[in-house]
C-alpha positions in Angstrom: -48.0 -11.4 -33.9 -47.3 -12.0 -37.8 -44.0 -13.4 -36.8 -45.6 -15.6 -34.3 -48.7 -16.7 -36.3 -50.8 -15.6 -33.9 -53.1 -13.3 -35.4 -52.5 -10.3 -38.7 -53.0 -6.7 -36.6 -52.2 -3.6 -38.4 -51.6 -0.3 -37.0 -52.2 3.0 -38.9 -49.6 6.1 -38.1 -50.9 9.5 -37.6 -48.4 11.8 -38.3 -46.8 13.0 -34.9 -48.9 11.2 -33.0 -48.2 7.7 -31.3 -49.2 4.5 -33.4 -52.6 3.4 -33.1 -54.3 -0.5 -33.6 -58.1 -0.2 -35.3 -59.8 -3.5 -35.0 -62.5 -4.4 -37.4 -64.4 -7.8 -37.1 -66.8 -9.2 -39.9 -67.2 -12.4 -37.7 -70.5 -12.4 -36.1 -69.6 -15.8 -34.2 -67.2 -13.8 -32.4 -66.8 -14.5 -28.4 -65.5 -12.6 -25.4 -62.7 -15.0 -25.2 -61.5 -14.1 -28.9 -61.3 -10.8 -27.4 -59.6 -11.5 -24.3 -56.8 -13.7 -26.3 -56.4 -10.3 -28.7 -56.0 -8.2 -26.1 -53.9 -10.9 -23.9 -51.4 -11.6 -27.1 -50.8 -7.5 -27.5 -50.1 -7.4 -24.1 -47.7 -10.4 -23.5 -46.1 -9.2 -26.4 -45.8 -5.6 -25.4 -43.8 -7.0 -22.2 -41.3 -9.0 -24.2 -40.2 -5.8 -25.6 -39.4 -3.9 -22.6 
């Protein structure tokens, strides 16, 4: 997503344990479809890889 210039998502490792993503938004104008294109991007991105 960097890469692309999409969006800045960080993951935080935990030890043994798969990566996980935390998202924190200070936006209150947020919308549902700023949500949906997060969770679209990791997705079409996550199927680029396989």
């Amino acid at each position: 997503m960097m890469e692309k210039g999409s969006m800045m998502l960080q993951y935080q490792p935990l030890g043994q344990l798969p990566n996980f993503f935390r998202i924190a938004f200070s936006n209150p104008a947020i919308t549902t479809a700023d949500l949906d294109f997060v969770v679209q991007e990791l997705v079409d991105l996550a199927e680029q890889i396989d």
